[in-house]
Biotite code that builds the C-alpha atoms (Angstrom):
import biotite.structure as struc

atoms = struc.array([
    struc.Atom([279.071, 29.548, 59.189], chain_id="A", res_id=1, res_name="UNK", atom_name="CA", element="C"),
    struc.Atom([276.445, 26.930, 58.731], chain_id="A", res_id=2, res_name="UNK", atom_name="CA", element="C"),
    struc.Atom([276.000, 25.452, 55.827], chain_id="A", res_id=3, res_name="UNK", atom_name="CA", element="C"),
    struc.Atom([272.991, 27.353, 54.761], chain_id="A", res_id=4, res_name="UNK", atom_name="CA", element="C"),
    struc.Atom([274.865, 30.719, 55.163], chain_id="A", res_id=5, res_name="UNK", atom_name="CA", element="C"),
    struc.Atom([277.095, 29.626, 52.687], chain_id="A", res_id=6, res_name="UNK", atom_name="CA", element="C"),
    struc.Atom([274.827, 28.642, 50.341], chain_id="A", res_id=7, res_name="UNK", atom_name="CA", element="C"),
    struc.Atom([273.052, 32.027, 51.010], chain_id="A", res_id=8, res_name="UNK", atom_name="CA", element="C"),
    struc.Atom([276.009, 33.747, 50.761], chain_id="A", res_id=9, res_name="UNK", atom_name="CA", element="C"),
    struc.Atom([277.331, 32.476, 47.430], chain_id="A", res_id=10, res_name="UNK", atom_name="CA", element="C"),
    struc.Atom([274.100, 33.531, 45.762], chain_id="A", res_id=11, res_name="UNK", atom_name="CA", element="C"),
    struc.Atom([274.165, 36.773, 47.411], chain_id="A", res_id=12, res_name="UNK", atom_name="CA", element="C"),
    struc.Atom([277.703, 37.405, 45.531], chain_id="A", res_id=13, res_name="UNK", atom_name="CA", element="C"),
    struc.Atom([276.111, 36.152, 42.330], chain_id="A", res_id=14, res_name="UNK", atom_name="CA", element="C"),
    struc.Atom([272.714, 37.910, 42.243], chain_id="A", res_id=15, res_name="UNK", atom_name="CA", element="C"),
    struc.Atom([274.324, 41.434, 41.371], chain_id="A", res_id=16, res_name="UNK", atom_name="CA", element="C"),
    struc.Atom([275.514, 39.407, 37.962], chain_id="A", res_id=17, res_name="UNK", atom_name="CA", element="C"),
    struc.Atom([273.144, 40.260, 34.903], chain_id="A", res_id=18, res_name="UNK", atom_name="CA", element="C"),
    struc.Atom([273.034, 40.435, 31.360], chain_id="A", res_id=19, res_name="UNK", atom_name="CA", element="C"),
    struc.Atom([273.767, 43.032, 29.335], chain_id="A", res_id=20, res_name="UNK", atom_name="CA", element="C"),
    struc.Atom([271.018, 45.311, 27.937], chain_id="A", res_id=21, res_name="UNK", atom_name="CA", element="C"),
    struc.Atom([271.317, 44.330, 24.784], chain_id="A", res_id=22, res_name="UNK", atom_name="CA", element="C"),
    struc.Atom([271.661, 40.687, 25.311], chain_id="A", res_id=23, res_name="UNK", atom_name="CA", element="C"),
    struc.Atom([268.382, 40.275, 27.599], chain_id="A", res_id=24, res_name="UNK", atom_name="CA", element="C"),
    struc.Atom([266.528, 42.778, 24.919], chain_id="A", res_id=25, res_name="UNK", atom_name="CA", element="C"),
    struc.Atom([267.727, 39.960, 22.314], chain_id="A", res_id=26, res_name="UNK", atom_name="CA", element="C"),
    struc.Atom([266.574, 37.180, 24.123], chain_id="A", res_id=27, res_name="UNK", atom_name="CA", element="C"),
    struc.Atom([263.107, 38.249, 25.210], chain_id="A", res_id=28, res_name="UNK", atom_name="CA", element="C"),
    struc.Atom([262.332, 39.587, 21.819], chain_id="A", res_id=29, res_name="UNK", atom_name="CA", element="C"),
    struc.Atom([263.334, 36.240, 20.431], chain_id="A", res_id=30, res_name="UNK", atom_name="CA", element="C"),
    struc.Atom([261.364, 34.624, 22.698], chain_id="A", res_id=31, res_name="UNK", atom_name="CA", element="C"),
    struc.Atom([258.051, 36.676, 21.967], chain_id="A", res_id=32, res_name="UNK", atom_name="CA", element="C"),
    struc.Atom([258.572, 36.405, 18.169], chain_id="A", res_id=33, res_name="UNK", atom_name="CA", element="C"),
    struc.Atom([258.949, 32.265, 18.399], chain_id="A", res_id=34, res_name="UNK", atom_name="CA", element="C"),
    struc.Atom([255.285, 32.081, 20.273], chain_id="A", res_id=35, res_name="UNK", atom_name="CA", element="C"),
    struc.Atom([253.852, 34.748, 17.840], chain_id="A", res_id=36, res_name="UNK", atom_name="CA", element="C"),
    struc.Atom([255.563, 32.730, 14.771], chain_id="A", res_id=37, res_name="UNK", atom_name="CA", element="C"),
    struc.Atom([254.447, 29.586, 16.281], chain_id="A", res_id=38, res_name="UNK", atom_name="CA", element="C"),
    struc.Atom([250.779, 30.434, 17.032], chain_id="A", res_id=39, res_name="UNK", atom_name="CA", element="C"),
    struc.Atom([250.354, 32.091, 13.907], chain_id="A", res_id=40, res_name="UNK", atom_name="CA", element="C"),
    struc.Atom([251.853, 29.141, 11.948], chain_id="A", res_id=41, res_name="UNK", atom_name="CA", element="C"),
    struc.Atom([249.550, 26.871, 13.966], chain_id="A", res_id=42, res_name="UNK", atom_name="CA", element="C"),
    struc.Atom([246.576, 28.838, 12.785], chain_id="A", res_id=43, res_name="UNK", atom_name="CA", element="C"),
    struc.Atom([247.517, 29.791, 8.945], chain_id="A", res_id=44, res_name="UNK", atom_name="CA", element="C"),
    struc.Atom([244.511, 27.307, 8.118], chain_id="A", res_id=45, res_name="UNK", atom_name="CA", element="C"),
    struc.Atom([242.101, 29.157, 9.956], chain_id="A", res_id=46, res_name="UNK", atom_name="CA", element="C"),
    struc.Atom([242.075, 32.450, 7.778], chain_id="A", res_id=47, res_name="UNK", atom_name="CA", element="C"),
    struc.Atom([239.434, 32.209, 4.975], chain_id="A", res_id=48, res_name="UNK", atom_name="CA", element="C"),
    struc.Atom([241.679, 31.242, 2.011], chain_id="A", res_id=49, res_name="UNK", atom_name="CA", element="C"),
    struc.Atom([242.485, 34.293, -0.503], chain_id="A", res_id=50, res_name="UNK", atom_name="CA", element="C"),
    struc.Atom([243.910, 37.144, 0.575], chain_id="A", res_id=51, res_name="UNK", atom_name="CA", element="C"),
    struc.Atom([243.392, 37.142, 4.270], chain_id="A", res_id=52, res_name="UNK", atom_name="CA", element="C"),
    struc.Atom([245.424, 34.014, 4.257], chain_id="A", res_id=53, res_name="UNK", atom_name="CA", element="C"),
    struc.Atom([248.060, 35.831, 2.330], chain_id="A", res_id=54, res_name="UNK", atom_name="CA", element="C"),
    struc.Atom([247.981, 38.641, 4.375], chain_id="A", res_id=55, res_name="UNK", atom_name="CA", element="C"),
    struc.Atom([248.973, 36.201, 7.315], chain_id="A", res_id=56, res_name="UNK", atom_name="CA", element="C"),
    struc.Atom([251.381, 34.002, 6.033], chain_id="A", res_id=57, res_name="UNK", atom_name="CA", element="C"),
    struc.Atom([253.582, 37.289, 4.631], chain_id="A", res_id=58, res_name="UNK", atom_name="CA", element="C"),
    struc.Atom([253.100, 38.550, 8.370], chain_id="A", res_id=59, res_name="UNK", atom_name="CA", element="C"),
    struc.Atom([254.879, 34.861, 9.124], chain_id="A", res_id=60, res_name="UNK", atom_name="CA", element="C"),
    struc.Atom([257.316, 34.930, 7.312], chain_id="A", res_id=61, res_name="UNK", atom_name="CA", element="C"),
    struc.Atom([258.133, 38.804, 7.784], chain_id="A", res_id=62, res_name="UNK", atom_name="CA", element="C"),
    struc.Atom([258.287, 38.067, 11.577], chain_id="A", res_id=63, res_name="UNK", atom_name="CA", element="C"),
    struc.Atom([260.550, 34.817, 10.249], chain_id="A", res_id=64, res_name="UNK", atom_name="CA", element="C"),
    struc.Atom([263.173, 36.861, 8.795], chain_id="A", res_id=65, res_name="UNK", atom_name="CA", element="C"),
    struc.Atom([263.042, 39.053, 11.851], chain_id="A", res_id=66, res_name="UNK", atom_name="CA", element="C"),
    struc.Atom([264.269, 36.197, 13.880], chain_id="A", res_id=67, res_name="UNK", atom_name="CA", element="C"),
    struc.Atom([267.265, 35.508, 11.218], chain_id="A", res_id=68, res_name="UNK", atom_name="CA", element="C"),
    struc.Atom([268.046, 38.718, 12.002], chain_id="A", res_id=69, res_name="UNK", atom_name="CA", element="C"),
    struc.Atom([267.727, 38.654, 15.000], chain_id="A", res_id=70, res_name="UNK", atom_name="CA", element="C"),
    struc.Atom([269.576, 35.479, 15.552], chain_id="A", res_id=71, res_name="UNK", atom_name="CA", element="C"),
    struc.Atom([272.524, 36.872, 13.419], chain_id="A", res_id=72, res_name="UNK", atom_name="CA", element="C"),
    struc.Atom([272.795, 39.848, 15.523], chain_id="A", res_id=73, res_name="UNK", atom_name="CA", element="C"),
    struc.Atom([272.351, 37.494, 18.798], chain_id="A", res_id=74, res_name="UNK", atom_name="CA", element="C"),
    struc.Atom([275.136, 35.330, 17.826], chain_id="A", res_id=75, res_name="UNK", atom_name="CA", element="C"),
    struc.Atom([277.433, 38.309, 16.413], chain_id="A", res_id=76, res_name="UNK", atom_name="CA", element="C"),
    struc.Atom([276.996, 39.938, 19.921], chain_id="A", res_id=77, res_name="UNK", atom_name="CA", element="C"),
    struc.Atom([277.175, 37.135, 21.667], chain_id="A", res_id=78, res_name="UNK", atom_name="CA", element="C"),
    struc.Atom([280.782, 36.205, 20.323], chain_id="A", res_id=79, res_name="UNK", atom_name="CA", element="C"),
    struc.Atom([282.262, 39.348, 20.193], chain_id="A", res_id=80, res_name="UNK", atom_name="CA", element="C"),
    struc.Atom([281.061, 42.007, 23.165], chain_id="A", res_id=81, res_name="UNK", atom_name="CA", element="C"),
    struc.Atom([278.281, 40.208, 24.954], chain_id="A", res_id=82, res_name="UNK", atom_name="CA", element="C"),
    struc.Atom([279.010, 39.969, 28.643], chain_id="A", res_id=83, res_name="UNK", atom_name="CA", element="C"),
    struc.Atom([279.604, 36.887, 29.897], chain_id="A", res_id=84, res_name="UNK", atom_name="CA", element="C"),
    struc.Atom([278.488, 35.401, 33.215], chain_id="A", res_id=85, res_name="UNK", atom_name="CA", element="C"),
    struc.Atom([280.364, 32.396, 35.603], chain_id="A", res_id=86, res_name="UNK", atom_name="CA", element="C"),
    struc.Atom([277.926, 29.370, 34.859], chain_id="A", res_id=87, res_name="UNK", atom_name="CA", element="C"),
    struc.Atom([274.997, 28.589, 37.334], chain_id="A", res_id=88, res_name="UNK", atom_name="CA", element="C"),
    struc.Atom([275.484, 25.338, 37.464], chain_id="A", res_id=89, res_name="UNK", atom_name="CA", element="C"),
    struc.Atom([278.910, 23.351, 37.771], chain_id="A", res_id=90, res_name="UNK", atom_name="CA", element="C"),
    struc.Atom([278.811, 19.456, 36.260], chain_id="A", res_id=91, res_name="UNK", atom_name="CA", element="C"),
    struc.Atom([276.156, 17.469, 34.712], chain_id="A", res_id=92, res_name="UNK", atom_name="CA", element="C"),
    struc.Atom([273.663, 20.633, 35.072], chain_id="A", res_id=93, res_name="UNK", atom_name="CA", element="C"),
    struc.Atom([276.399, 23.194, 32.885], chain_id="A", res_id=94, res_name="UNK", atom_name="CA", element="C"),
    struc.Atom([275.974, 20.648, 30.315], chain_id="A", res_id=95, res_name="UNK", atom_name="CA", element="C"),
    struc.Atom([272.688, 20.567, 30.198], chain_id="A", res_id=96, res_name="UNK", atom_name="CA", element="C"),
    struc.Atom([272.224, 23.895, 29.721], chain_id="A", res_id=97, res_name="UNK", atom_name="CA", element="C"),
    struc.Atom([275.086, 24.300, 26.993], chain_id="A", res_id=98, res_name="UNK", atom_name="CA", element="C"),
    struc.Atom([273.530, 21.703, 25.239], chain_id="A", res_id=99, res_name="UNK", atom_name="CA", element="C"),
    struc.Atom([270.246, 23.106, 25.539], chain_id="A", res_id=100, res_name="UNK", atom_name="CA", element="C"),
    struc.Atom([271.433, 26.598, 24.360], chain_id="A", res_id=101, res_name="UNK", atom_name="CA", element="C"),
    struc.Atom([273.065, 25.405, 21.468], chain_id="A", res_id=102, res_name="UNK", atom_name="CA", element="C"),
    struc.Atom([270.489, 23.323, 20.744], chain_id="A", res_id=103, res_name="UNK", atom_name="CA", element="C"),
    struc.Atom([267.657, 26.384, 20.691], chain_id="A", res_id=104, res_name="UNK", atom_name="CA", element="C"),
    struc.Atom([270.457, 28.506, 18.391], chain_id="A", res_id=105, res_name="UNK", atom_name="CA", element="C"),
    struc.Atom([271.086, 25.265, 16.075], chain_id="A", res_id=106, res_name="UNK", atom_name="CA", element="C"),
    struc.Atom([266.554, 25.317, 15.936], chain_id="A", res_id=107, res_name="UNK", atom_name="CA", element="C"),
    struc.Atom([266.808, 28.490, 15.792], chain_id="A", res_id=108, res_name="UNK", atom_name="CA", element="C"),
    struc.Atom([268.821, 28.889, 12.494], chain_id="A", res_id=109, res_name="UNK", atom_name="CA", element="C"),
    struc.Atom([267.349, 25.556, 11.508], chain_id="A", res_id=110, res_name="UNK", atom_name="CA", element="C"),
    struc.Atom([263.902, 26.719, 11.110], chain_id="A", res_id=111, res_name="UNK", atom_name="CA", element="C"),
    struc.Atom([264.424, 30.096, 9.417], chain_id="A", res_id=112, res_name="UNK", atom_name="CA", element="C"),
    struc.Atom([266.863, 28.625, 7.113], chain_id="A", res_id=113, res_name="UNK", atom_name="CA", element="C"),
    struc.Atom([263.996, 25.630, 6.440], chain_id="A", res_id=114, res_name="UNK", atom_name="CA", element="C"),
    struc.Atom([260.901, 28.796, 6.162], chain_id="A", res_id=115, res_name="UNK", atom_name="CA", element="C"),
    struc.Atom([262.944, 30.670, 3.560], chain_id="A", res_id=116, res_name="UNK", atom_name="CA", element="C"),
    struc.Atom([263.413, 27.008, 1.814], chain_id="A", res_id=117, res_name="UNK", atom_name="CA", element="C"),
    struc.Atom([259.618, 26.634, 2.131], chain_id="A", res_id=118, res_name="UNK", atom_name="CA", element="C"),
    struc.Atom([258.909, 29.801, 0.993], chain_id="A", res_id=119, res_name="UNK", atom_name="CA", element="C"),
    struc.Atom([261.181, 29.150, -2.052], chain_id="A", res_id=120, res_name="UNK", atom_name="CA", element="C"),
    struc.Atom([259.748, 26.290, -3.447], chain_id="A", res_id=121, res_name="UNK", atom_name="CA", element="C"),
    struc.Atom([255.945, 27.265, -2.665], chain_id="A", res_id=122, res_name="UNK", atom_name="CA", element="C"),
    struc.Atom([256.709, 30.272, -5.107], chain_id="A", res_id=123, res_name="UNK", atom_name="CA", element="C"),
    struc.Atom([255.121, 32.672, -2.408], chain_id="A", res_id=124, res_name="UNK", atom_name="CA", element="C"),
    struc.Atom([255.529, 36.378, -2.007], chain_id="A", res_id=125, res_name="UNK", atom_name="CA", element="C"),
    struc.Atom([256.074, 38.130, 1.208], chain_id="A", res_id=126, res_name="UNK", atom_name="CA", element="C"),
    struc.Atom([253.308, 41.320, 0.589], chain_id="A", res_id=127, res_name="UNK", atom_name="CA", element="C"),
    struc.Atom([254.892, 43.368, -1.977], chain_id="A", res_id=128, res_name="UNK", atom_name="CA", element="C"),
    struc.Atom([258.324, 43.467, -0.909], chain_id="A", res_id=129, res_name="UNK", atom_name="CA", element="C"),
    struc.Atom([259.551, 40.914, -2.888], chain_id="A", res_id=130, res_name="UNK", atom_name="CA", element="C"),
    struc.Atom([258.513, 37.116, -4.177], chain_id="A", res_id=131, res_name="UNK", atom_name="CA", element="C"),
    struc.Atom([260.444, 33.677, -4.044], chain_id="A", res_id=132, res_name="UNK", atom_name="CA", element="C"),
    struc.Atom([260.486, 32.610, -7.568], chain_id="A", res_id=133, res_name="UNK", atom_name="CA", element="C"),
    struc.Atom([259.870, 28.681, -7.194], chain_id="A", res_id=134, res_name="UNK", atom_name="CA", element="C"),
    struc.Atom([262.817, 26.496, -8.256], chain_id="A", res_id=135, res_name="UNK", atom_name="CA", element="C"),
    struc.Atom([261.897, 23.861, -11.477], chain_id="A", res_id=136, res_name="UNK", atom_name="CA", element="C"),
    struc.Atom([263.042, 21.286, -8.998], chain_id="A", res_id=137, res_name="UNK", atom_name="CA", element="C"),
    struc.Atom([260.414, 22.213, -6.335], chain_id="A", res_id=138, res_name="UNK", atom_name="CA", element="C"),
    struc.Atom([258.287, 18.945, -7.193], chain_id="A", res_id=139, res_name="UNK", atom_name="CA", element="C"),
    struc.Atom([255.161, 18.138, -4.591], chain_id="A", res_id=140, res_name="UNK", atom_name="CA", element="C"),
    struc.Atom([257.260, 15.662, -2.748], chain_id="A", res_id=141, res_name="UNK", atom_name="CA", element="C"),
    struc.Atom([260.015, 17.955, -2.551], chain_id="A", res_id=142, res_name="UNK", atom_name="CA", element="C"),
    struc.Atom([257.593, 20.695, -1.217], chain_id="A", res_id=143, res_name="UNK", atom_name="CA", element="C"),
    struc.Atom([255.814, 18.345, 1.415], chain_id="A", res_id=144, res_name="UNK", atom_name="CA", element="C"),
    struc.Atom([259.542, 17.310, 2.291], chain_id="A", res_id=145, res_name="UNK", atom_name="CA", element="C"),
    struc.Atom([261.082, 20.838, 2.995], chain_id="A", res_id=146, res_name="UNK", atom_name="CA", element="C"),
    struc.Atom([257.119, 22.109, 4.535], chain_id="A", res_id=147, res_name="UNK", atom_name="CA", element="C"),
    struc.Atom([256.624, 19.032, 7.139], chain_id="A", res_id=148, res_name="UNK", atom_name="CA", element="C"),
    struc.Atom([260.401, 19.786, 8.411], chain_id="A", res_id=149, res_name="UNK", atom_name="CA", element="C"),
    struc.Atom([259.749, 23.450, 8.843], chain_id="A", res_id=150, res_name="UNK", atom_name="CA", element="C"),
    struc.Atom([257.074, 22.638, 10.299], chain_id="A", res_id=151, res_name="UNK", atom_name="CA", element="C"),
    struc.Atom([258.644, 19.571, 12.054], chain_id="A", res_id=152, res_name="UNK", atom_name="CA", element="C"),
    struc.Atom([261.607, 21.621, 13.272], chain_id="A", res_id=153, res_name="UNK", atom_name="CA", element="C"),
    struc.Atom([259.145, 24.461, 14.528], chain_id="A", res_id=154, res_name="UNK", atom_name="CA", element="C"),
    struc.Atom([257.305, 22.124, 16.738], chain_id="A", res_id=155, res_name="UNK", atom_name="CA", element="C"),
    struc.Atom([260.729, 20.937, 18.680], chain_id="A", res_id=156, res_name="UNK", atom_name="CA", element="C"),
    struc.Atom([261.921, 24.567, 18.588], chain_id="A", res_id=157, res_name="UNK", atom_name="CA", element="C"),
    struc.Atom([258.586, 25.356, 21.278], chain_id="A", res_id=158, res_name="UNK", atom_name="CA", element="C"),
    struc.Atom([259.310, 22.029, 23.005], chain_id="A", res_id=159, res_name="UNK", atom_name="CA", element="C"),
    struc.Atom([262.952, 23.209, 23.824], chain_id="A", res_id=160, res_name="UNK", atom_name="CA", element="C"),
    struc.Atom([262.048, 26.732, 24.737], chain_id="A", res_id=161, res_name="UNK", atom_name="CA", element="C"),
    struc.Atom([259.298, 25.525, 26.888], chain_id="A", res_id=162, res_name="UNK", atom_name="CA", element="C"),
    struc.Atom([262.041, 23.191, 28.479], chain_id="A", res_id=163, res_name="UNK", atom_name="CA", element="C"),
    struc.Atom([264.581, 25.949, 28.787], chain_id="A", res_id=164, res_name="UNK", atom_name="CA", element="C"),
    struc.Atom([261.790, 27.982, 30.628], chain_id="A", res_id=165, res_name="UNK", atom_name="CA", element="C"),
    struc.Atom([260.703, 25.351, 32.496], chain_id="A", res_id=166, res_name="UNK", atom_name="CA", element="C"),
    struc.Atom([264.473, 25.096, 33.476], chain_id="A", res_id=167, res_name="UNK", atom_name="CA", element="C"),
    struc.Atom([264.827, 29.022, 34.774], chain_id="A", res_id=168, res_name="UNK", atom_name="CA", element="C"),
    struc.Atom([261.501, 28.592, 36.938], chain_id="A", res_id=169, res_name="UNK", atom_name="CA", element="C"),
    struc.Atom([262.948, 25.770, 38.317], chain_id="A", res_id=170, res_name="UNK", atom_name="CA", element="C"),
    struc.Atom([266.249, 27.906, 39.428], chain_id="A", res_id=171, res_name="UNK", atom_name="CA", element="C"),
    struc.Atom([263.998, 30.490, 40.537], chain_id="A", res_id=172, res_name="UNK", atom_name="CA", element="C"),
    struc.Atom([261.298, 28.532, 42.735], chain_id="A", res_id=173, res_name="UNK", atom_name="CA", element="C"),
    struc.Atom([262.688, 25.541, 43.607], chain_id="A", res_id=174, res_name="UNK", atom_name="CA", element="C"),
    struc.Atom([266.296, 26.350, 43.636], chain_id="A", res_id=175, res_name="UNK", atom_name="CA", element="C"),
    struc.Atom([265.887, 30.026, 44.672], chain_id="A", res_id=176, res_name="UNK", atom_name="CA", element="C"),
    struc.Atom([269.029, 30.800, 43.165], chain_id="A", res_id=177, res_name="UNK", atom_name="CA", element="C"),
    struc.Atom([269.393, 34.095, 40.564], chain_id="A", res_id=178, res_name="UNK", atom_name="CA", element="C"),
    struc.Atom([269.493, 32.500, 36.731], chain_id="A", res_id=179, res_name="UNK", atom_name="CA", element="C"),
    struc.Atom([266.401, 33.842, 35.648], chain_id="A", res_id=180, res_name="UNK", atom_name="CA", element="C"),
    struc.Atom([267.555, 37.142, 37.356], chain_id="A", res_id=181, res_name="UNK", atom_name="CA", element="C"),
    struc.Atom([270.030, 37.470, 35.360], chain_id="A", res_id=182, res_name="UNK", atom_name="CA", element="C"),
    struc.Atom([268.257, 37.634, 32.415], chain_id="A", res_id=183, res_name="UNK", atom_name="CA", element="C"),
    struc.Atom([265.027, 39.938, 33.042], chain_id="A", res_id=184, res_name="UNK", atom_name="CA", element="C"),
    struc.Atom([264.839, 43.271, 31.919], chain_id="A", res_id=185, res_name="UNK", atom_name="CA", element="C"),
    struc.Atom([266.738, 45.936, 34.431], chain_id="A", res_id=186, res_name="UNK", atom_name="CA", element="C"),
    struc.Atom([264.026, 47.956, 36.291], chain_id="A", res_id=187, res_name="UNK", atom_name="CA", element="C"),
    struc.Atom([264.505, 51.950, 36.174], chain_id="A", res_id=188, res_name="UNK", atom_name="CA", element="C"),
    struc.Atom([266.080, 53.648, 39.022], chain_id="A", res_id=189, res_name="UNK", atom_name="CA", element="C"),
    struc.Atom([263.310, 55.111, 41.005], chain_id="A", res_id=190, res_name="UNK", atom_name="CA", element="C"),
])
């Protein structure tokens, strides 16, 4: 066999590996709801102050808590009955993307846990559901503090994501291999 049957042949045996359902349903829905978080956080400002302003942040942080439950359910499935695929890459690569997985979960749980803290010491109320009483120790430094790392922590959370896609189109156009395969949504038997 030549050498690129091989190669064509090894990814052949691989490309029938996918995610579960539930795990690619996790990870596209957290995907979508960390642009729509991050686009609506980016443009909080430009709703006429009042109640339309409000109106969006409590539909930010609504979507926010979403994620920490999502991310709780991710990580509970995930250690327990989430299938488990052979790693695309062997070496430096495999380490690159552990690191970079962990990393998005550790931003991830980062930025929710810093949102709730921002909420908290802003005093705000998410629509009627409920309100964050603020703290007597939520001083304006301490509130610019815990905002600018939400905020802060938000920003890097995009950066890696955009990395970690950048990543899968790379495996899928350059390497023509089946990573990102593995993780889009099963199409229905015709």
């Amino acid at each position: 066999m030549k050498g690129t049957d091989l190669a064509t042949t090894a990814t052949t045996a691989h490309s029938d590996l996918k995610y579960d359902g539930l795990s690619i349903l996790l990870h596209w829905l957290t995907a979508l709801l960390v642009i729509a978080l991050w686009a609506l956080g980016q443009s909080l400002s430009f709703f006429p102050k009042g109640a339309p302003r409000l109106t969006a942040l409590s539909v930010h942080m609504a979507l926010g808590l979403l994620v920490g439950v999502v991310i709780l359910v991710r990580i509970g499935w995930r250690s327990s009955a989430g299938r488990r695929l052979p790693a695309a890459d062997e070496g430096l690569l495999n380490l690159v993307a552990k690191g970079a997985h962990y990393g998005l979960y550790l931003l991830l749980v980062l930025t929710v846990g810093f949102g709730i803290a921002r909420a908290w010491v802003h005093g705000l109320h998410v629509f009627d559901w409920f309100t964050f009483h603020r703290p007597a120790f939520a001083t304006p430094g301490v509130i610019h503090t815990v905002s600018e790392t939400h905020s802060d922590l938000a920003d890097l959370l995009v950066i890696l994501a955009g990395l970690h896609a950048a990543a899968a189109l790379m495996h899928h156009y350059v390497m023509r291999d089946s990573v990102l395969r593995r993780m889009l949504p099963r199409r229905r038997a015709e």
